[in-house]
N, CA, C and O atoms as CSV, one atom per row, in Angstrom:
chain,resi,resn,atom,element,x,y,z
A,1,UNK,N,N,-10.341,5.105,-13.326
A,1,UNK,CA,C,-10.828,6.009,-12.310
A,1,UNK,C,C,-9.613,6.737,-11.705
A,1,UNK,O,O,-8.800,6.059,-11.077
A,2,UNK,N,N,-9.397,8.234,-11.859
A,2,UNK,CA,C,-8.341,8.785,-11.450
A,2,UNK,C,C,-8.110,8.535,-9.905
A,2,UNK,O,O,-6.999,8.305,-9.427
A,3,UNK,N,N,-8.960,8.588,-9.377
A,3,UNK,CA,C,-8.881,8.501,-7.834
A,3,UNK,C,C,-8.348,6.577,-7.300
A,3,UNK,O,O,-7.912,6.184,-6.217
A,4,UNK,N,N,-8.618,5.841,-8.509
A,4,UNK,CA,C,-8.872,4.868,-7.512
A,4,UNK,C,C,-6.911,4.262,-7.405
A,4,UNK,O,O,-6.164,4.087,-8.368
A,5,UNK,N,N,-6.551,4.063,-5.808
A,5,UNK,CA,C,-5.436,3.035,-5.079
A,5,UNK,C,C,-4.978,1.730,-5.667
A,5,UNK,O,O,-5.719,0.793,-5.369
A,6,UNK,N,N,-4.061,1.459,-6.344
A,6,UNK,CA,C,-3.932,0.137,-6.543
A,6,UNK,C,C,-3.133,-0.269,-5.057
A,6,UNK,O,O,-2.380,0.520,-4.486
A,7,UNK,N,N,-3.433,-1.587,-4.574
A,7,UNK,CA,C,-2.169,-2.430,-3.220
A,7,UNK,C,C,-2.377,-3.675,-3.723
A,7,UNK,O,O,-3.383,-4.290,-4.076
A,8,UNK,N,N,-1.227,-3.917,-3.683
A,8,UNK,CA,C,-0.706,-5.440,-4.042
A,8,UNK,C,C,-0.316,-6.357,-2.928
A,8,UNK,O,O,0.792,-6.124,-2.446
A,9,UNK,N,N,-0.822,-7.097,-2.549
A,9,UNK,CA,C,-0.401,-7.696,-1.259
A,9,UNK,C,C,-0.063,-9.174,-1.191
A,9,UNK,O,O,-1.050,-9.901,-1.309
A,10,UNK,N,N,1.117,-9.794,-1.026
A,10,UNK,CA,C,1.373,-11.233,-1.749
A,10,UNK,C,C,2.487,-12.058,-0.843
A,10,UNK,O,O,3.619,-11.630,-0.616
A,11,UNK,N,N,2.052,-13.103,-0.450
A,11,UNK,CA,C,2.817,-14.201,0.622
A,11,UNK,C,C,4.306,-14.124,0.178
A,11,UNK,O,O,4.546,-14.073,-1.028
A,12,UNK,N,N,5.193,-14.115,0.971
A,12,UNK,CA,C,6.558,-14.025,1.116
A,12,UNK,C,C,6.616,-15.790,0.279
A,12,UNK,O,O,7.058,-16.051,-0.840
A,13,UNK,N,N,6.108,-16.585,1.124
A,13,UNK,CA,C,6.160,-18.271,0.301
A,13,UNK,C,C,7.519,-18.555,0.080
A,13,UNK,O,O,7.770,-18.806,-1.099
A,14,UNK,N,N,8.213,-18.582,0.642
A,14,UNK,CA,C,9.958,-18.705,0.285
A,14,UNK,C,C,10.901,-18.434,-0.263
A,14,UNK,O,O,12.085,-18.724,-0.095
A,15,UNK,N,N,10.191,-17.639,-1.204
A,15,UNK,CA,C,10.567,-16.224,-2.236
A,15,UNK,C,C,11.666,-15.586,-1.752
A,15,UNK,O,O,11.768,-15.592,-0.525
A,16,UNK,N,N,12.707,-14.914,-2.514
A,16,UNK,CA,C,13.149,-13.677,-1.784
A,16,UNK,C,C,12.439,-12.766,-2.151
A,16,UNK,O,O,11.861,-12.584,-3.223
A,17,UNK,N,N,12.519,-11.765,-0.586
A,17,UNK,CA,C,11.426,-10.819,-0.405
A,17,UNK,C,C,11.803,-10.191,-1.822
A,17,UNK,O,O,11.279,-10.215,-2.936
A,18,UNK,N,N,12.918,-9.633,-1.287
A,18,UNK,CA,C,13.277,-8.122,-2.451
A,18,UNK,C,C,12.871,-8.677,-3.961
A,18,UNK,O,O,11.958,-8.192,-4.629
A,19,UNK,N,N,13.707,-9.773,-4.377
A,19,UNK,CA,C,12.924,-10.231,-5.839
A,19,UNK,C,C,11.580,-10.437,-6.294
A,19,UNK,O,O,11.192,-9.992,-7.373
A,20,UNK,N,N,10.810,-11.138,-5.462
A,20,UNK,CA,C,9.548,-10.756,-5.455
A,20,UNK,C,C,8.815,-9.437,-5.533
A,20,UNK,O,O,7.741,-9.305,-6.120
A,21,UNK,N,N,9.527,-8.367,-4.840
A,21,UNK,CA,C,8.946,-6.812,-4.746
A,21,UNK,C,C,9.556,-6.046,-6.110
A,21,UNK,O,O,8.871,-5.318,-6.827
A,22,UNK,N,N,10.800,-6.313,-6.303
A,22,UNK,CA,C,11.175,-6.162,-7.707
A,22,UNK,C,C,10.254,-6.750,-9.020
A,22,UNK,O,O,9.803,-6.009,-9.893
A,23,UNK,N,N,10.157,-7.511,-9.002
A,23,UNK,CA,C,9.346,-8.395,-10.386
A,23,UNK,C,C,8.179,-7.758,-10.325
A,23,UNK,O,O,7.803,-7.280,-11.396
A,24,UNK,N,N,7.061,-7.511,-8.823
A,24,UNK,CA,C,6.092,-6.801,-8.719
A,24,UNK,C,C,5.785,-5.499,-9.428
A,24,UNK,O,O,4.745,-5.262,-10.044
A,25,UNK,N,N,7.366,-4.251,-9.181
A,25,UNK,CA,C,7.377,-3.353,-9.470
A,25,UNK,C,C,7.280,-2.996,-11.003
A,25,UNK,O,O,6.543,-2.233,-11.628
A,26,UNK,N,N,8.390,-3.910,-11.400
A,26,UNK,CA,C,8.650,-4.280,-13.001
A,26,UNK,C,C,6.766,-4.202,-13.608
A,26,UNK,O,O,6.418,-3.368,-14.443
A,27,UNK,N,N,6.033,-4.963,-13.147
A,27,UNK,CA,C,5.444,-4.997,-13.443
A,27,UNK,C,C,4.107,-4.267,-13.605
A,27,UNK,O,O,3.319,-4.305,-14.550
A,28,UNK,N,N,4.041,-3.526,-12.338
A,28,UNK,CA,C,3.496,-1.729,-12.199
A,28,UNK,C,C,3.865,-1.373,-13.288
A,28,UNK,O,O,2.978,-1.075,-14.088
A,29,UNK,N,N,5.090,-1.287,-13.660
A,29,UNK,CA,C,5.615,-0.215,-14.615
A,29,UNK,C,C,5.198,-0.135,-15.657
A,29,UNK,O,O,4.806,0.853,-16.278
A,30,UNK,N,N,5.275,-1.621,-16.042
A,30,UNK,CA,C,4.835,-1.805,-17.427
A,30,UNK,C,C,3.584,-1.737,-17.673
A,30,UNK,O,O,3.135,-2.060,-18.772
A,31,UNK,N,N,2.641,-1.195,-16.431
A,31,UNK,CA,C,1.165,-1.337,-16.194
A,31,UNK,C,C,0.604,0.307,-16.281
A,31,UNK,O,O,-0.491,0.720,-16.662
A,32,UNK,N,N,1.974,1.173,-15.700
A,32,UNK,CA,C,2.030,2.416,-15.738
A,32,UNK,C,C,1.135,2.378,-14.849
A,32,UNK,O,O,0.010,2.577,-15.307
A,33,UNK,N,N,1.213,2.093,-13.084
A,33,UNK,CA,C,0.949,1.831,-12.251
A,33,UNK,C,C,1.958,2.039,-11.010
A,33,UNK,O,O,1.929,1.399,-9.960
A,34,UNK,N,N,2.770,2.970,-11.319
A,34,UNK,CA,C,4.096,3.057,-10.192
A,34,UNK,C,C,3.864,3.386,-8.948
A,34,UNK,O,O,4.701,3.034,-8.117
A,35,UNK,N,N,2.784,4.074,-8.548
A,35,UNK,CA,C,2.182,4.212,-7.345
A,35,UNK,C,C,1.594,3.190,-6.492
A,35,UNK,O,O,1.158,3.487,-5.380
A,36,UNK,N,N,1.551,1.856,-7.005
A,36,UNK,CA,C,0.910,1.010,-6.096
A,36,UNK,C,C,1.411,0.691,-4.966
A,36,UNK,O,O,2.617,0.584,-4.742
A,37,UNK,N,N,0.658,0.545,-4.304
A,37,UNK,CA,C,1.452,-0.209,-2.530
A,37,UNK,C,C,1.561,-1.524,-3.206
A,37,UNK,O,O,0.738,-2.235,-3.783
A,38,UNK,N,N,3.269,-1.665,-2.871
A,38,UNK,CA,C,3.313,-3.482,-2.823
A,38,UNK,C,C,4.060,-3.961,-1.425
A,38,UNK,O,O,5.188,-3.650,-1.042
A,39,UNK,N,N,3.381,-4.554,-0.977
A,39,UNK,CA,C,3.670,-5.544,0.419
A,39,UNK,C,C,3.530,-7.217,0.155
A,39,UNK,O,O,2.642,-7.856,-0.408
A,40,UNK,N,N,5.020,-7.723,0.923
A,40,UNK,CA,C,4.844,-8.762,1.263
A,40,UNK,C,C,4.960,-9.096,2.649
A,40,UNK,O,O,5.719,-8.845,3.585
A,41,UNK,N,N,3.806,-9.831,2.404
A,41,UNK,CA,C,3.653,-10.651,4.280
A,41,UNK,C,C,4.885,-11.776,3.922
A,41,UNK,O,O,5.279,-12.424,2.952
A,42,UNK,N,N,5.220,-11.578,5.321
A,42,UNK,CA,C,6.613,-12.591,5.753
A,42,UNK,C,C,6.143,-13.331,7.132
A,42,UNK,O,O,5.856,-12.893,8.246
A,43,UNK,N,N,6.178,-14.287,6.724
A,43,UNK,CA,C,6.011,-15.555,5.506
A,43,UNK,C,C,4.974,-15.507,4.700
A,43,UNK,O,O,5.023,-15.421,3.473
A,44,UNK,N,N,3.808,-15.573,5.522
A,44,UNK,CA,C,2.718,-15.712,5.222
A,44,UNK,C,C,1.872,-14.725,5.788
A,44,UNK,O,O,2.335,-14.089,6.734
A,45,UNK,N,N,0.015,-14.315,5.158
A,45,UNK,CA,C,-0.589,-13.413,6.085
A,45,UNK,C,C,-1.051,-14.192,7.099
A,45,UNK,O,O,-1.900,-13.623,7.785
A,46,UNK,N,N,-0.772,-15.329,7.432
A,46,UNK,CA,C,-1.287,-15.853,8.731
A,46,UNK,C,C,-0.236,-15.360,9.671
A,46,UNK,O,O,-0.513,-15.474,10.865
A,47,UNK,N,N,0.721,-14.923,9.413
A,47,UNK,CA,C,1.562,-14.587,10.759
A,47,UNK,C,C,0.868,-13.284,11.054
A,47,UNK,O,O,1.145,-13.116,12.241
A,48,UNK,N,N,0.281,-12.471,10.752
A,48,UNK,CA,C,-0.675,-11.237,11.392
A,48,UNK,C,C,-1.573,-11.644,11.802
A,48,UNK,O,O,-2.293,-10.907,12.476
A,49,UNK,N,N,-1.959,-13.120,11.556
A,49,UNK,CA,C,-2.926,-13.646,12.694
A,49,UNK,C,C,-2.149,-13.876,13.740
A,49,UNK,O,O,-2.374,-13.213,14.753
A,50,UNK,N,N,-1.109,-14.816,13.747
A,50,UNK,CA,C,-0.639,-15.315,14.567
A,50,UNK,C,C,0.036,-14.054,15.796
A,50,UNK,O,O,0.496,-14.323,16.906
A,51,UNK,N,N,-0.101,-12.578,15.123
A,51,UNK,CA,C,0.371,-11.667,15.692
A,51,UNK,C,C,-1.193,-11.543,16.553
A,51,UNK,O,O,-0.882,-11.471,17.742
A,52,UNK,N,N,-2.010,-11.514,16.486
A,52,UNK,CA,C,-3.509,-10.815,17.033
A,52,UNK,C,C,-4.328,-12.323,17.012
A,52,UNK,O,O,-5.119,-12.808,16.204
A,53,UNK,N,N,-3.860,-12.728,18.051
A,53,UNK,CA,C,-4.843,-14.101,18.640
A,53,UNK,C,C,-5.878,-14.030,19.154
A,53,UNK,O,O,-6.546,-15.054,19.295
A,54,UNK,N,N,-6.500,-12.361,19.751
A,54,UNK,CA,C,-7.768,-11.638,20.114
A,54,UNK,C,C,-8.095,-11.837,19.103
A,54,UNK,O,O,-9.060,-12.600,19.132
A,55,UNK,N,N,-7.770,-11.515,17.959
A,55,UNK,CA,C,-8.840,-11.131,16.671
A,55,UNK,C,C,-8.981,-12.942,16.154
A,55,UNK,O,O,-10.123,-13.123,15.731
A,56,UNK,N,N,-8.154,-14.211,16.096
A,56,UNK,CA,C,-8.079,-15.224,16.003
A,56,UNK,C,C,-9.728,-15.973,16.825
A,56,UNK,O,O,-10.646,-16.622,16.324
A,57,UNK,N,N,-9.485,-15.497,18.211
A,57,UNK,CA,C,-10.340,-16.004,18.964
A,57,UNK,C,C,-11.883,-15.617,18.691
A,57,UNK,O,O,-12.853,-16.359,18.846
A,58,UNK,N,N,-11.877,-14.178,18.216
A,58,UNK,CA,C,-12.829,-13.526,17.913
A,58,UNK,C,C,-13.472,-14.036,16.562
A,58,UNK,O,O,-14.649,-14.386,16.468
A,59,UNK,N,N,-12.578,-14.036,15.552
A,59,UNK,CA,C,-13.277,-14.384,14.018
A,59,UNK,C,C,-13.765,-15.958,14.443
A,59,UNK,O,O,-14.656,-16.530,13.816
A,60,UNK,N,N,-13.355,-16.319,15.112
A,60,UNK,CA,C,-13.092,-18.194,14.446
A,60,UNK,C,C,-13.857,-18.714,16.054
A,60,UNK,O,O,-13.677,-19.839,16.522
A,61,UNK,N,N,-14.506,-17.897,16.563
A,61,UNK,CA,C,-14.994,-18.470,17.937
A,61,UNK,C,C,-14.324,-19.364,18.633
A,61,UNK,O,O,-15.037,-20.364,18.546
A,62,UNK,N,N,-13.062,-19.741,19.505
A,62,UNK,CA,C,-12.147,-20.426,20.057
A,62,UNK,C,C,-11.690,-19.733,21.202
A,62,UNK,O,O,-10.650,-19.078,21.132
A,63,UNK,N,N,-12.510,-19.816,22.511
A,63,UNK,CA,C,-12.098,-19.603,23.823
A,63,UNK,C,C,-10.534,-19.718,24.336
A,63,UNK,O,O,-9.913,-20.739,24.040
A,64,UNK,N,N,-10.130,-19.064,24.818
A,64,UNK,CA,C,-8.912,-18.494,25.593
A,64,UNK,C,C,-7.592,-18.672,25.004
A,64,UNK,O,O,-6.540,-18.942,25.585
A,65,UNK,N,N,-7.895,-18.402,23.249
A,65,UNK,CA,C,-6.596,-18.264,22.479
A,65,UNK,C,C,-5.964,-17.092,22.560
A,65,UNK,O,O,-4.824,-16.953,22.115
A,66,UNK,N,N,-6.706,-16.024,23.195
A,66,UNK,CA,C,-5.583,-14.841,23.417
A,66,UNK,C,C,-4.633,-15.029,24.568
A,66,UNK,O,O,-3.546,-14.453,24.617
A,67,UNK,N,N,-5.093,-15.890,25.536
A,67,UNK,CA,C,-3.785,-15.740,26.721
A,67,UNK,C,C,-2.608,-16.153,25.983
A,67,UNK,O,O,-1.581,-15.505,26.186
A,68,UNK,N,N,-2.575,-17.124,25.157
A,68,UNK,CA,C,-1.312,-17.882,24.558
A,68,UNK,C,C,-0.634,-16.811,23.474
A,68,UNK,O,O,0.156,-17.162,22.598
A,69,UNK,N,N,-1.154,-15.235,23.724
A,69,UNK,CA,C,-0.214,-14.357,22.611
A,69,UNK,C,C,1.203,-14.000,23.688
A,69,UNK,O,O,1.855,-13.012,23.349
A,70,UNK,N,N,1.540,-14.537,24.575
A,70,UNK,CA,C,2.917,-14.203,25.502
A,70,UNK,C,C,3.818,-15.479,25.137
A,70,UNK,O,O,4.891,-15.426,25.738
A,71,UNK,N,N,3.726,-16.248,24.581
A,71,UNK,CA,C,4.101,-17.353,23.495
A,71,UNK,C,C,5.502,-16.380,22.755
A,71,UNK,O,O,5.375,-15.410,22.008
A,72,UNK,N,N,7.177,-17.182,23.381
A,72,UNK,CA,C,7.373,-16.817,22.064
A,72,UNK,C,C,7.265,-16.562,20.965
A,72,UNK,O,O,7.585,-15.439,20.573
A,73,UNK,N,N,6.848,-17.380,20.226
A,73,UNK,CA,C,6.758,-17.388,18.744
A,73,UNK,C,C,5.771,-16.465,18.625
A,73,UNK,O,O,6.327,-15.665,17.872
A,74,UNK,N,N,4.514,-15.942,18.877
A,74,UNK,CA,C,3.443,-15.463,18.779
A,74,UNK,C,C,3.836,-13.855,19.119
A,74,UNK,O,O,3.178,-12.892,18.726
A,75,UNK,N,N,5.085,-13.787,19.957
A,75,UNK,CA,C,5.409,-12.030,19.867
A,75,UNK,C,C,5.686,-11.909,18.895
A,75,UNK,O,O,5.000,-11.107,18.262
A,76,UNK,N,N,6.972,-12.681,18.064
A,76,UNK,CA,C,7.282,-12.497,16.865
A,76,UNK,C,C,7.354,-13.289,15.713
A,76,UNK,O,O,8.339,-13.758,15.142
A,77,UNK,N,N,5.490,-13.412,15.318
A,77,UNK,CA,C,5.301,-14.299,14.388
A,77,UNK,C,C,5.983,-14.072,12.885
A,77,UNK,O,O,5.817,-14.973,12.063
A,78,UNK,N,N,6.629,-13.072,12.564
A,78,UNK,CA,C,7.025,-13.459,11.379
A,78,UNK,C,C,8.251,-14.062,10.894
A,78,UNK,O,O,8.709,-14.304,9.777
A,79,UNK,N,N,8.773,-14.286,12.508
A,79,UNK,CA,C,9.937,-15.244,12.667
A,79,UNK,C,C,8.998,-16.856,11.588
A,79,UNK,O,O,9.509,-17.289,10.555
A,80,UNK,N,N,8.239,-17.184,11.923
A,80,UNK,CA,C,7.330,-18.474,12.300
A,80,UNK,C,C,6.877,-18.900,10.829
A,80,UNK,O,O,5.762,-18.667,10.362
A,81,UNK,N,N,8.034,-19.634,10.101
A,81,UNK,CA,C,8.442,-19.850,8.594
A,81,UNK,C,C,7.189,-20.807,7.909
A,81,UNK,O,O,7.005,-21.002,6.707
A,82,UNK,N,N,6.287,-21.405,9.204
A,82,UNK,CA,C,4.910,-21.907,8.286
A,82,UNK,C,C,3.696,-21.009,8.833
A,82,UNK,O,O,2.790,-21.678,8.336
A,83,UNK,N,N,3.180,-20.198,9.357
A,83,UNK,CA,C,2.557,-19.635,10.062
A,83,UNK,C,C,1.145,-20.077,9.574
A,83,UNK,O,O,0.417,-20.103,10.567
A,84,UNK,N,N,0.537,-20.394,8.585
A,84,UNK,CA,C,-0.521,-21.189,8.205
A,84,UNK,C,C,-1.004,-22.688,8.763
A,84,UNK,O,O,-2.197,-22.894,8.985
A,85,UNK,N,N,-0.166,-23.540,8.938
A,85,UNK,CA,C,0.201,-24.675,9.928
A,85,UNK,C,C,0.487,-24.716,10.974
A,85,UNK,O,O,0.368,-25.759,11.618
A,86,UNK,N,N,1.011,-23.472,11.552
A,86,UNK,CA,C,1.080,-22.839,12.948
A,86,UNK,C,C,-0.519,-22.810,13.763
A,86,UNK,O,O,-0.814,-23.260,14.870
A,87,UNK,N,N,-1.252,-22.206,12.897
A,87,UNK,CA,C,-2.447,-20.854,12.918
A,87,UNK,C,C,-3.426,-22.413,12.941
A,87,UNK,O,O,-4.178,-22.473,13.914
A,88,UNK,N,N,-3.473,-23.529,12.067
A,88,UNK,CA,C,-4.081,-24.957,11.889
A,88,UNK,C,C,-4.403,-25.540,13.343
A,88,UNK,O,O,-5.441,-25.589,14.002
A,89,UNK,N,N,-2.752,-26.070,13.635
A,89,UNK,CA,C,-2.539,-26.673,15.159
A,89,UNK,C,C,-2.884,-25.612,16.186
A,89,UNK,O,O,-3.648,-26.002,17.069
A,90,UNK,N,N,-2.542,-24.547,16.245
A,90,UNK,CA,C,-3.302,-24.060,17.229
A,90,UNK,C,C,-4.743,-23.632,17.703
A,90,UNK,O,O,-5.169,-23.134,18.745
A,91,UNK,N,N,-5.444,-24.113,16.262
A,91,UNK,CA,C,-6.797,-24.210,16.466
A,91,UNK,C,C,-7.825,-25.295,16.131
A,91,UNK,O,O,-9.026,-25.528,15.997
A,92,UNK,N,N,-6.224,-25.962,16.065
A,92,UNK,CA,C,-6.553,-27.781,16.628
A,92,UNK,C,C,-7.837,-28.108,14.949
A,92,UNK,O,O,-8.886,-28.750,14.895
A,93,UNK,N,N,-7.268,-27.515,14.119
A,93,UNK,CA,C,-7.511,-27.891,12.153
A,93,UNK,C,C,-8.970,-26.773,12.087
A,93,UNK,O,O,-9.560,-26.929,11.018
A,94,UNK,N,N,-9.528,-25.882,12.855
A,94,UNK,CA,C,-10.762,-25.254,12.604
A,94,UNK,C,C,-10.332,-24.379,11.849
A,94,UNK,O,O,-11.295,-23.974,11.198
A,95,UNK,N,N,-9.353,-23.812,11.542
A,95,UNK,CA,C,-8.339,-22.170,10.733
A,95,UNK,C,C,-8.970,-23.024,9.439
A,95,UNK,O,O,-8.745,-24.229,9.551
A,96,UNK,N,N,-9.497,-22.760,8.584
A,96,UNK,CA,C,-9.074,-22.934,7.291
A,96,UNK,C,C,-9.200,-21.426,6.401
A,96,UNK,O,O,-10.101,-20.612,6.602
A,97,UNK,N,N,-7.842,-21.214,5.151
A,97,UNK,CA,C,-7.636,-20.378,4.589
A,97,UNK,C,C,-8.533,-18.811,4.436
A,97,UNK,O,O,-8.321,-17.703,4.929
A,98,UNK,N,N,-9.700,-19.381,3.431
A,98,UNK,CA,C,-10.124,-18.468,2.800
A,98,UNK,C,C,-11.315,-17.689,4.129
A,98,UNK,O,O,-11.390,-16.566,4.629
A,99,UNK,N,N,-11.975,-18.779,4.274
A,99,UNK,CA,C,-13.220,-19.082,5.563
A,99,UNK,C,C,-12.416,-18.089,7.107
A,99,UNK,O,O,-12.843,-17.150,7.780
A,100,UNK,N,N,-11.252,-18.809,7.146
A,100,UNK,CA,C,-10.595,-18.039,8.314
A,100,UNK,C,C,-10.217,-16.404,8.322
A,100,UNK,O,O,-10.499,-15.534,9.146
A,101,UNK,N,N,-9.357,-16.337,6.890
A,101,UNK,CA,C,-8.961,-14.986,6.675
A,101,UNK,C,C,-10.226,-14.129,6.667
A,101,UNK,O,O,-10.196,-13.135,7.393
A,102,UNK,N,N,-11.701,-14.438,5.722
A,102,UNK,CA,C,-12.710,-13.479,6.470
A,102,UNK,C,C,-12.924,-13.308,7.323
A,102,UNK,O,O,-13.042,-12.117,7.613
A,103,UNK,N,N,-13.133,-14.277,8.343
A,103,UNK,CA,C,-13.301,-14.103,9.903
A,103,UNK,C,C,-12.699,-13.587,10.648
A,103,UNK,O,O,-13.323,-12.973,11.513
A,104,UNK,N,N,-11.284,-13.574,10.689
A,104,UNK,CA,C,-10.540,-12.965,11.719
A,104,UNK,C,C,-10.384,-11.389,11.228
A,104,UNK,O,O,-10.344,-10.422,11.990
A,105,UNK,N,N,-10.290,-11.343,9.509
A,105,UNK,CA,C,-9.802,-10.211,9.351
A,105,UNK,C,C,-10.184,-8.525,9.867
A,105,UNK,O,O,-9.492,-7.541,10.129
A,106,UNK,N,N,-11.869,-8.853,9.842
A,106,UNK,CA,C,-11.865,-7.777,10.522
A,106,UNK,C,C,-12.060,-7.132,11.455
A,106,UNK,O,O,-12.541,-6.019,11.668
A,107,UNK,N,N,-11.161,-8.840,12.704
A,107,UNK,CA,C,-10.987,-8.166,14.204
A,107,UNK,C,C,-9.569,-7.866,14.140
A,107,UNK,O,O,-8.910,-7.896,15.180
A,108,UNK,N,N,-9.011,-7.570,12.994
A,108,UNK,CA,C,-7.315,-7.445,13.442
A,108,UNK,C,C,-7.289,-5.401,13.792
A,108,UNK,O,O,-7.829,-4.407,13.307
A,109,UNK,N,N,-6.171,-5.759,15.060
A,109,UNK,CA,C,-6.008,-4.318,15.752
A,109,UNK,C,C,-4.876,-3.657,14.731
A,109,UNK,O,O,-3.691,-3.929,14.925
A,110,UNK,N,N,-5.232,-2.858,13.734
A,110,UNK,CA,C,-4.634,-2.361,13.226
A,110,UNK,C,C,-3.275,-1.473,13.876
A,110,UNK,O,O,-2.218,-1.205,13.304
A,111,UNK,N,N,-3.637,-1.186,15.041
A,111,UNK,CA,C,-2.538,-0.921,15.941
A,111,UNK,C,C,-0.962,-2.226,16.494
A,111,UNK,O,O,0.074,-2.139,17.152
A,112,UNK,N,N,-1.443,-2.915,15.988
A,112,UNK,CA,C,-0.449,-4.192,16.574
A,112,UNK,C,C,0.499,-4.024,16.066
A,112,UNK,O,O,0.407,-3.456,14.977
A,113,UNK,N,N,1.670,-4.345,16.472
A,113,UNK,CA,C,3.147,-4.527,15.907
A,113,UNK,C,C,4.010,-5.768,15.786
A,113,UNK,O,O,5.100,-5.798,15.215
A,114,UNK,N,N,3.386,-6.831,16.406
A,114,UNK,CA,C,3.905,-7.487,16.800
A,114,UNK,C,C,4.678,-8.055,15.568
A,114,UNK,O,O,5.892,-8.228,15.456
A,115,UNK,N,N,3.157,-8.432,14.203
A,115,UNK,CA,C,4.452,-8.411,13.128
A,115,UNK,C,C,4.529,-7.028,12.355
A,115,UNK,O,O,3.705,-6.194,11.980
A,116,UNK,N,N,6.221,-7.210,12.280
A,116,UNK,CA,C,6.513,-6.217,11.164
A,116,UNK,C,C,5.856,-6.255,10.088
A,116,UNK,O,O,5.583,-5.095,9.779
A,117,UNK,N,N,5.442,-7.007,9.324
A,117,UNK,CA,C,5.480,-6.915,7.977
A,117,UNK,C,C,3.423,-6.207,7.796
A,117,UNK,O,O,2.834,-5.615,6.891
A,118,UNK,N,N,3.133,-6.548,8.735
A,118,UNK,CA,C,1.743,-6.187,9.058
A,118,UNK,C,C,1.535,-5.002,9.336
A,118,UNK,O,O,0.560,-4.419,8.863
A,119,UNK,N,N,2.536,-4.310,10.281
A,119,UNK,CA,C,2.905,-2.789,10.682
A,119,UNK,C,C,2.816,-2.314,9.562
A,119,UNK,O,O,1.787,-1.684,9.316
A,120,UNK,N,N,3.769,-2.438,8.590
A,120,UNK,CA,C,4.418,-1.729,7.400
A,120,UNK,C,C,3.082,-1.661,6.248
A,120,UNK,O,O,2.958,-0.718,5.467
A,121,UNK,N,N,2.186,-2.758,6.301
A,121,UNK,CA,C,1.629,-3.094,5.755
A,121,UNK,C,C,0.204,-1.756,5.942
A,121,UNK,O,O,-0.188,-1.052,5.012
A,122,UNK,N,N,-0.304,-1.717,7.287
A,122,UNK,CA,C,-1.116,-0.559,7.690
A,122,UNK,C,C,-0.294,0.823,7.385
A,122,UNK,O,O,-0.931,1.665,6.753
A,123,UNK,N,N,0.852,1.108,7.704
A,123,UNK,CA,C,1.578,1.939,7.289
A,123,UNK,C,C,1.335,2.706,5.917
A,123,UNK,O,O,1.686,3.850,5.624
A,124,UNK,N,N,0.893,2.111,5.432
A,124,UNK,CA,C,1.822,1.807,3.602
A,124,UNK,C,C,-0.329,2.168,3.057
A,124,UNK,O,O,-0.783,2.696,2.042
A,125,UNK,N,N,-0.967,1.652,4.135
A,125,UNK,CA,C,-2.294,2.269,3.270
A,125,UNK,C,C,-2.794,3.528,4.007
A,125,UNK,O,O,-3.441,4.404,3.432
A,126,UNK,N,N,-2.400,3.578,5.533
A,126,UNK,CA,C,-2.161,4.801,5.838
A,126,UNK,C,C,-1.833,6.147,4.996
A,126,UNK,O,O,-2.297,7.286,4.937
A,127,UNK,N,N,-0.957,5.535,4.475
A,127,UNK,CA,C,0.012,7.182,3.643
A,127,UNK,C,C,-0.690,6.762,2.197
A,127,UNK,O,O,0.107,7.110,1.326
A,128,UNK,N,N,-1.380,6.404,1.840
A,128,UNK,CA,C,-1.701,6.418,0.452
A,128,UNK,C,C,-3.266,6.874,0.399
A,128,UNK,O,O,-3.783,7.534,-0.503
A,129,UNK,N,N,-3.813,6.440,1.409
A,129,UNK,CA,C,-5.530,6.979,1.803
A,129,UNK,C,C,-4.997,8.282,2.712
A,129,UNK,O,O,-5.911,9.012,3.095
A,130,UNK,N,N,-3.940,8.588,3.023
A,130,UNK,CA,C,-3.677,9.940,3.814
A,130,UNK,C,C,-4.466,9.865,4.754
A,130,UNK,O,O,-5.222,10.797,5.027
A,131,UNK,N,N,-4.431,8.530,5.547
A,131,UNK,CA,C,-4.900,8.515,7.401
A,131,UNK,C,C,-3.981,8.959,7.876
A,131,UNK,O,O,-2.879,8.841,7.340
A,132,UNK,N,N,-4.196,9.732,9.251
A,132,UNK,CA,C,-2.569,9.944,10.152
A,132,UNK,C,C,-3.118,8.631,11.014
A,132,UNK,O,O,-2.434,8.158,11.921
């Protein structure tokens, strides 16, 4: 389909970033796919939860987890090297993976910054769907 976007989107996991985005690319290429968005979440995509604890509280029904986004760690979750085990304990084991990531995902404020890699990440489908 001429029209259709490839995005690749894949956990940092202890990886180095850049080698990981390299091997990715390598592999566009050889796909003849050079246009794809490739992003990695750093560490993990739970740290864009851990960035938007509104949208946390919201997907996963858990009363007054947004006050706790003035939380060090939670301004700048992609500091936060397990953020999946983070995202667990702070919702005291109800987060689980697949179940969670639907739920929260589509209260996340696409406006947030808190993590970078999430910014870059809206960024990056921004300019390829040509949203301003």
């Amino acid at each position: 389909m001429p029209t259709a976007k490839f995005v690749i989107l894949r956990d940092k996991d202890g990886a180095d970033c850049l080698e990981v985005k390299r091997s990715l690319q390598q592999k566009c290429q050889e796909a003849n796919k050079q246009d794809a968005l490739i992003r990695i979440a750093c560490h993990e995509i739970e740290s864009w939860y851990l960035a938007d604890l509104q949208a946390v509280e919201t997907g996963i029904d858990i009363r007054n987890l947004a006050k706790k986004q003035n939380v060090a760690k939670y301004r700048n979750p992609d500091r936060v090297a397990n953020a999946a085990d983070e995202l667990k304990k702070l919702t005291s084991g109800i987060y689980q993976k697949v179940g969670g990531s639907r739920s929260i995902a589509p209260h996340l404020d696409l406006r947030n910054t808190r993590s970078q890699s999430f910014a870059v990440f809206v960024s990056g489908l921004q300019k390829i769907l040509a949203i301003p």
